[in-house]
C-alpha positions as CSV (number, residue, x, y, z in Angstrom):
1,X,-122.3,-6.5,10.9
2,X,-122.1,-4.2,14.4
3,X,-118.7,-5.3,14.4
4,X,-118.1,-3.9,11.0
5,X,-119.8,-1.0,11.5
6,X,-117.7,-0.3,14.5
7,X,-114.1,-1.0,12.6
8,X,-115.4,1.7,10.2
9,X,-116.4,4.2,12.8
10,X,-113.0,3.4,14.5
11,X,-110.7,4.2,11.1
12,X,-112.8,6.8,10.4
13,X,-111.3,8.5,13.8
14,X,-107.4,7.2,13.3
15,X,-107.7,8.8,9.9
16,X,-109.1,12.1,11.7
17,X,-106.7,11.8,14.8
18,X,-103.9,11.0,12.3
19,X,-104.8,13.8,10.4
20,X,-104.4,16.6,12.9
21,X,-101.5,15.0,14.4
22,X,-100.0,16.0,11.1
23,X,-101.4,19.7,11.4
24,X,-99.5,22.6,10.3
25,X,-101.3,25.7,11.5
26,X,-102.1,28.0,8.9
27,X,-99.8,26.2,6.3
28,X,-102.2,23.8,4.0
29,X,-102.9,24.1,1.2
30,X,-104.7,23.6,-1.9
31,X,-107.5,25.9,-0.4
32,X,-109.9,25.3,-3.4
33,X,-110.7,22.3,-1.9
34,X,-112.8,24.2,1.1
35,X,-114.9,25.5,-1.6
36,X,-118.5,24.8,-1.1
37,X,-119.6,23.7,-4.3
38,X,-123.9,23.4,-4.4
39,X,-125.6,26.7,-3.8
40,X,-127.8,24.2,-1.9
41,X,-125.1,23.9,0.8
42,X,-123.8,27.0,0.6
43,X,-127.1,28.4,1.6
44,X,-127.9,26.4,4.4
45,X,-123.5,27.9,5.8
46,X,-122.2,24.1,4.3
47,X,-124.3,22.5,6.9
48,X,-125.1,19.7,4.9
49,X,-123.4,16.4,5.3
50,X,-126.0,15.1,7.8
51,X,-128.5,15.8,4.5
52,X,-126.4,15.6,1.3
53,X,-129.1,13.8,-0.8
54,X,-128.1,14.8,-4.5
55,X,-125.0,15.1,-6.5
56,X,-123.6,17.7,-4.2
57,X,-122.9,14.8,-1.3
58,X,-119.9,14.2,-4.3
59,X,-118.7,17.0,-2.2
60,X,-119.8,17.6,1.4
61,X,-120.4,13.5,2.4
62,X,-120.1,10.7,-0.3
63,X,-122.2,8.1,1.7
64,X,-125.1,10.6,1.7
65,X,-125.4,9.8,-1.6
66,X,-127.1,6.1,-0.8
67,X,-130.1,8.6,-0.8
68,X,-130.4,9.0,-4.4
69,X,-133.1,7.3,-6.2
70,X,-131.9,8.0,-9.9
71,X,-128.6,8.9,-11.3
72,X,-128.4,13.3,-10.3
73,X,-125.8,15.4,-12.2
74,X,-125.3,18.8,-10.7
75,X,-123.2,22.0,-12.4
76,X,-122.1,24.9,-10.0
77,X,-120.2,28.2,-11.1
78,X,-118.7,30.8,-8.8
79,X,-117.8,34.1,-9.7
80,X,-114.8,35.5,-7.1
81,X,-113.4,39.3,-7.4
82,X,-110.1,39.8,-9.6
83,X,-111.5,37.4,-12.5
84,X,-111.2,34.6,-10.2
85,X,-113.3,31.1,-11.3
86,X,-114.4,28.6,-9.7
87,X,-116.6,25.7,-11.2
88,X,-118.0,22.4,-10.1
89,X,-119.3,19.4,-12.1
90,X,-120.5,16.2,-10.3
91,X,-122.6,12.9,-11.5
92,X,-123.8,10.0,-9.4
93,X,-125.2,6.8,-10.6
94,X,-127.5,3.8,-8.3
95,X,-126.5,0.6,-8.5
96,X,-129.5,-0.7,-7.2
97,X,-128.5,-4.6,-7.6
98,X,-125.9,-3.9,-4.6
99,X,-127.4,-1.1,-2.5
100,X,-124.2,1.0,-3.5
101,X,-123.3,4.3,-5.8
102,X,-120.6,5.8,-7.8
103,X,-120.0,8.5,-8.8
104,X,-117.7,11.4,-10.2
105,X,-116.5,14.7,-10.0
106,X,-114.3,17.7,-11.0
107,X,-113.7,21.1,-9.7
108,X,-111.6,23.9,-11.0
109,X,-110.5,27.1,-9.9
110,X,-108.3,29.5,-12.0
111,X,-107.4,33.0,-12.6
112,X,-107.6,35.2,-16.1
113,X,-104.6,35.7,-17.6
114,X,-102.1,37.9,-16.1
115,X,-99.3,40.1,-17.4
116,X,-95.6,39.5,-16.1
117,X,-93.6,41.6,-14.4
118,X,-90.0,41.5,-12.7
119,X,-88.0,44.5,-10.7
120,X,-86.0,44.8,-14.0
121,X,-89.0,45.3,-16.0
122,X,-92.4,46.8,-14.1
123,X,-94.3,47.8,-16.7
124,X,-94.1,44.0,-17.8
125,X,-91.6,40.8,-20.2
126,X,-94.3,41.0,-22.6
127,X,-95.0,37.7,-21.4
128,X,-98.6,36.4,-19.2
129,X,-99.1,33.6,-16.9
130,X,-102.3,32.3,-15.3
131,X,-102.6,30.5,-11.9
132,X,-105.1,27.2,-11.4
133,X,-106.0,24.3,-9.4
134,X,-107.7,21.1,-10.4
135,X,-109.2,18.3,-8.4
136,X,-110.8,14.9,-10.4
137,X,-112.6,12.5,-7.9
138,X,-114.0,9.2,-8.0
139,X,-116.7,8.1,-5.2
140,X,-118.2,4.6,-4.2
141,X,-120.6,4.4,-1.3
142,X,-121.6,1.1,0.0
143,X,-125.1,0.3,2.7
144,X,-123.7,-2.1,5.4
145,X,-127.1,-2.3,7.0
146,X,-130.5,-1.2,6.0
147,X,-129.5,1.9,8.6
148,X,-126.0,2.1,7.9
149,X,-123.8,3.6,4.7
150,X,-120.3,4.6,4.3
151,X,-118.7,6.0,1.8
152,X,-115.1,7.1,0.3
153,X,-113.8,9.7,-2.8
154,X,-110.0,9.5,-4.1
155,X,-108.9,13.0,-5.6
156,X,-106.3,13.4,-8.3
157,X,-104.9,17.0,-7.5
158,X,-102.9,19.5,-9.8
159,X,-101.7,23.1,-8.7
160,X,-100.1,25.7,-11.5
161,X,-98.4,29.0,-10.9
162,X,-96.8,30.3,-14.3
163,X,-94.5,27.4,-15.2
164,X,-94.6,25.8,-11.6
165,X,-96.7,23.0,-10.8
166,X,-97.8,20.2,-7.9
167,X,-99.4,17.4,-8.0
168,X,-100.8,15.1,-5.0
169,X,-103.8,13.0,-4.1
170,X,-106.1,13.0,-1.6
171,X,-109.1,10.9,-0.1
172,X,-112.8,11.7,1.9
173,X,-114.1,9.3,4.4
174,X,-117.8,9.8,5.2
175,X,-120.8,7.7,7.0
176,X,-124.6,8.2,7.3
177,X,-126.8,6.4,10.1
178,X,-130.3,6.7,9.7
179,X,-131.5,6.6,12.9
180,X,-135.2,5.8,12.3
181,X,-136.4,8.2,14.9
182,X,-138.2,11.2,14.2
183,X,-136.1,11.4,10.8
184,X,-133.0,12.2,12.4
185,X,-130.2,11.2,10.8
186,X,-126.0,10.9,12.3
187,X,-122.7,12.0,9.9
188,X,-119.0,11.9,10.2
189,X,-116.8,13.0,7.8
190,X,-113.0,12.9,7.3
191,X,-111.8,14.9,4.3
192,X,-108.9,16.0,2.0
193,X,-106.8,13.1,4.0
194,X,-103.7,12.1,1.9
195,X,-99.9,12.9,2.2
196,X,-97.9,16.5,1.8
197,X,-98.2,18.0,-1.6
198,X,-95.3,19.7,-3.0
199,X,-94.3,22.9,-4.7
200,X,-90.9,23.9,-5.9
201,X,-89.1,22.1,-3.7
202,X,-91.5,23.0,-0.3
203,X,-93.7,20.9,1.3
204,X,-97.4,21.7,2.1
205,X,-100.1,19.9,4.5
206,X,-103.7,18.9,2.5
207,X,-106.3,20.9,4.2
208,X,-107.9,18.2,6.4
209,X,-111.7,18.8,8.0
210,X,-113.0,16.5,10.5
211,X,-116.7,16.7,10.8
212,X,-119.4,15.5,13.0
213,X,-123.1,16.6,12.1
214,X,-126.8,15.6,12.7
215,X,-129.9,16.8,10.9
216,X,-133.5,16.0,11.9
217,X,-136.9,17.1,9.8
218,X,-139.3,18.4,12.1
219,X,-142.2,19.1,9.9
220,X,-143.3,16.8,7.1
221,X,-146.5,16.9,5.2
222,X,-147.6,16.3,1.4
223,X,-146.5,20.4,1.3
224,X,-144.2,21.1,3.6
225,X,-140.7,20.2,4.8
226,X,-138.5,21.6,6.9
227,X,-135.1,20.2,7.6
228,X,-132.6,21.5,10.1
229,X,-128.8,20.4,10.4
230,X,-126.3,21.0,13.3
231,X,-122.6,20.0,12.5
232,X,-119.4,20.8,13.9
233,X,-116.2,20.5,12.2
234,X,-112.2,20.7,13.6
235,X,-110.0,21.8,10.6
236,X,-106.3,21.6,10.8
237,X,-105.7,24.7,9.7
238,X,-108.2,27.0,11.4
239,X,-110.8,27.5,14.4
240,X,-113.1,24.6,15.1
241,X,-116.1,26.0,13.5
242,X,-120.3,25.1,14.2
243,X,-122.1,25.5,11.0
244,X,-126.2,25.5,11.9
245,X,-128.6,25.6,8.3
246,X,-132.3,25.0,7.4
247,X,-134.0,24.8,4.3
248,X,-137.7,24.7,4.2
249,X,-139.3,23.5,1.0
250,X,-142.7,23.6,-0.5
251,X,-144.5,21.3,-2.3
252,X,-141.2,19.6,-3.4
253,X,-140.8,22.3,-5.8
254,X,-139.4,25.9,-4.0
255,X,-137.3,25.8,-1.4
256,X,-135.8,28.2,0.9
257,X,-132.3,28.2,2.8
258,X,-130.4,30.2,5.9
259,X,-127.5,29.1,7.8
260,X,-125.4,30.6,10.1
261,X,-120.7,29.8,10.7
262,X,-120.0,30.3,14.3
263,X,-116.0,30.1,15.1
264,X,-116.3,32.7,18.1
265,X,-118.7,30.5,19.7
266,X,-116.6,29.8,22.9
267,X,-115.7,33.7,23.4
268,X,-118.8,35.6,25.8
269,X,-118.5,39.1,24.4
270,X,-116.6,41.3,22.0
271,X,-113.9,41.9,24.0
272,X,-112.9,38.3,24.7
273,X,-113.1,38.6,20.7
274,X,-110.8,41.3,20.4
275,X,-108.6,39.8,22.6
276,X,-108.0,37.2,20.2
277,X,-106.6,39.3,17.5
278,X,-103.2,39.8,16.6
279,X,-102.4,41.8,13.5
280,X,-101.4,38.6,11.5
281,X,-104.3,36.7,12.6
282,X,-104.8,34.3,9.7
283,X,-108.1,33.1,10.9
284,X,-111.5,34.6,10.0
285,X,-114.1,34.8,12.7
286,X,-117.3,34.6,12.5
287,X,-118.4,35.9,16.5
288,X,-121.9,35.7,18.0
289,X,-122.2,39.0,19.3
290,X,-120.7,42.3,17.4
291,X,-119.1,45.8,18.8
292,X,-122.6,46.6,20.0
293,X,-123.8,43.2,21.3
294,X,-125.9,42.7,18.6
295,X,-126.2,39.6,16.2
296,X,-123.1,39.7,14.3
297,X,-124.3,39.0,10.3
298,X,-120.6,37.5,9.7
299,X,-121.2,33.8,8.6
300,X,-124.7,34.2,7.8
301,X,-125.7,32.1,4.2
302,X,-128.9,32.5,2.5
303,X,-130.8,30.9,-0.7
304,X,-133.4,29.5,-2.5
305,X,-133.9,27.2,-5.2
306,X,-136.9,25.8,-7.5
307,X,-137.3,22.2,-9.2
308,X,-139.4,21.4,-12.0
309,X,-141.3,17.9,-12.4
310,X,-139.0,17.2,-15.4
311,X,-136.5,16.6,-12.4
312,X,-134.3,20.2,-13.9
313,X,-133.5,22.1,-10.3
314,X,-131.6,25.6,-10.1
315,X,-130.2,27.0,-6.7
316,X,-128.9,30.2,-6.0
317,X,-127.2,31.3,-2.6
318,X,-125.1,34.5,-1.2
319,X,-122.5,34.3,1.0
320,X,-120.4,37.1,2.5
321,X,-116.6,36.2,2.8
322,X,-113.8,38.2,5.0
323,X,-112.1,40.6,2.3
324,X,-114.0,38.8,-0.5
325,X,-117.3,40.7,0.0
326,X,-120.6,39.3,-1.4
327,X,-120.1,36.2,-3.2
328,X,-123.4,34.9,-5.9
329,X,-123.4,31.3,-6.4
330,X,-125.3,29.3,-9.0
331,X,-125.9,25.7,-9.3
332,X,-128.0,23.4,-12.1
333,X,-128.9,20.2,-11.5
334,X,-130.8,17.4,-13.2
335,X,-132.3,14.4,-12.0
336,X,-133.1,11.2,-14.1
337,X,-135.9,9.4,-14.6
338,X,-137.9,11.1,-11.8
């Protein structure tokens, strides 16, 4: 069983190595798919695949989602600026006669409907066209060892613009270790792997994420927990980026959620930040230390959530994105038989 354990943990980092060998700086895309679909996650800055213990881990690490005890179903809708939607549906079911889960999911993003234009006619054809993306997902997690899960999703993709489209497929390979040690837990995480996607005629990279995370719960008691999650992750088409959350929960019924993205980490001050910029910088940063060597707020997630003993749970988080301004997130949830 080590030995299988050790071919998974090996693929897992050809896949990843393969991955970035294939990396096309600032060219993936399908961006959708970096969407962070649980206002759980989102709250604690998507520092959540060492955790990922409801339908969410779908999303952020399929093998988390050995956790479940009873089948979860989780909905999430996102509100962007310019009538831009974003919406998240994901179910995952025990098998308990094989220590593994399945699961499904589907996420869509899509604009309102907008007029057309050409140089010939400005003012508009008369005609309108709408722009979307679409990814479907199937998810099977399997525990090697009474320590040891892994887990994979495969992703139908679509992309429209007007009377364009692509279409593509692409797979996440994730792994949990519980450690058995002060309730610290081990991920990895390979996602969006797959081949080039292509649209009218031009090829495009999937937006692969590599990430390594742990999380450990420090305080445990019939009223209180408090879990903490440390994970860094190597994208191909950004900064490597250390995402740190917490969520603190009481009585297993409200919980609270910060998190910070760091992807100035290696630069000592502001000026070693400015440095960095160029006017077509396509990156968004998320320093340490601001202008005035303060805190920068940049990357910083918060949100809450409550759960009621019919196992119905509602999460909210904000998150503040580069041009995008304040983004509100909602997520409902339900879990079975609890």
């Amino acid at each position: 069983m080590r030995k299988t354990i050790f071919a998974v943990l090996i693929l897992s980092l050809m896949i990843s190595g393969a991955a970035f060998g294939q990396a096309k700086v600032g060219t993936a895309g399908v961006q959708f798919l970096k969407i962070g679909p649980a206002s759980r996650g989102v709250g604690m800055a998507d520092a959540f695949t060492a955790v990922a213990d409801d339908a969410s881990a779908l999303y952020y690490n399929p093998a988390g989602l050995i956790q479940l005890q009873s089948p979860d179903i989780i909905f999430s809708h996102v509100d962007y600026p310019a009538d831009v939607n974003y919406e998240f549906l994901g179910i995952a079911y025990p098998l308990k006669v094989n220590n593994s889960v399945v699961g499904f999911s589907i996420s869509g993003l899509w604009t309102d409907w907008m007029p057309e234009t050409t140089p010939e006619m400005p003012y508009g054809t008369g005609r309108k066209f709408m722009a979307s993306d679409l990814a479907v997902g199937a998810s099977y997690v399997h525990r090697l060892t009474d320590k040891f899960t892994v887990g994979g999703t495969v992703k139908f993709l679509n992309e429209n613009l007007a009377d364009e489209a692509a279409y593509g497929w692409a797979a996440d390979v994730g792994t949990y270790y519980e450690t058995g040690w002060k309730r610290i837990c081990i991920a990895m995480l390979v996602s969006n792997f797959g081949p080039d996607m292509e649209f009218v005629s031009t090829p495009f990279p999937m937006p692969m994420n590599f990430k390594v995370a742990g999380s450990i719960v420090p305080v445990l008691d019939d009223k209180n927990k408090l879990t903490l999650d440390l994970e860094f992750s190597h994208p191909n088409d950004n900064l490597e980026m250390v995402n740190i959350g917490a969520e603190y929960v009481w009585k297993d019924m409200v919980s609270l959620r910060g998190g910070k993205r760091i992807n100035g980490w290696k630069r000592d001050s502001w000026e070693d930040y400015q440095a960095n910029q160029t006017d077509n910088n396509p990156f968004y940063e998320y320093p340490v230390i601001d202008e005035n060597g303060n805190i920068c707020l940049g990357g910083f997630t918060f949100g809450a959530g409550i759960e009621f003993n019919n196992g119905l749970y509602i999460d909210y988080a904000y998150d503040n994105i580069q041009y995008f301004g304040s983004i509100h997130r909602y997520t409902l949830g339900f879990s079975f038989n609890k």
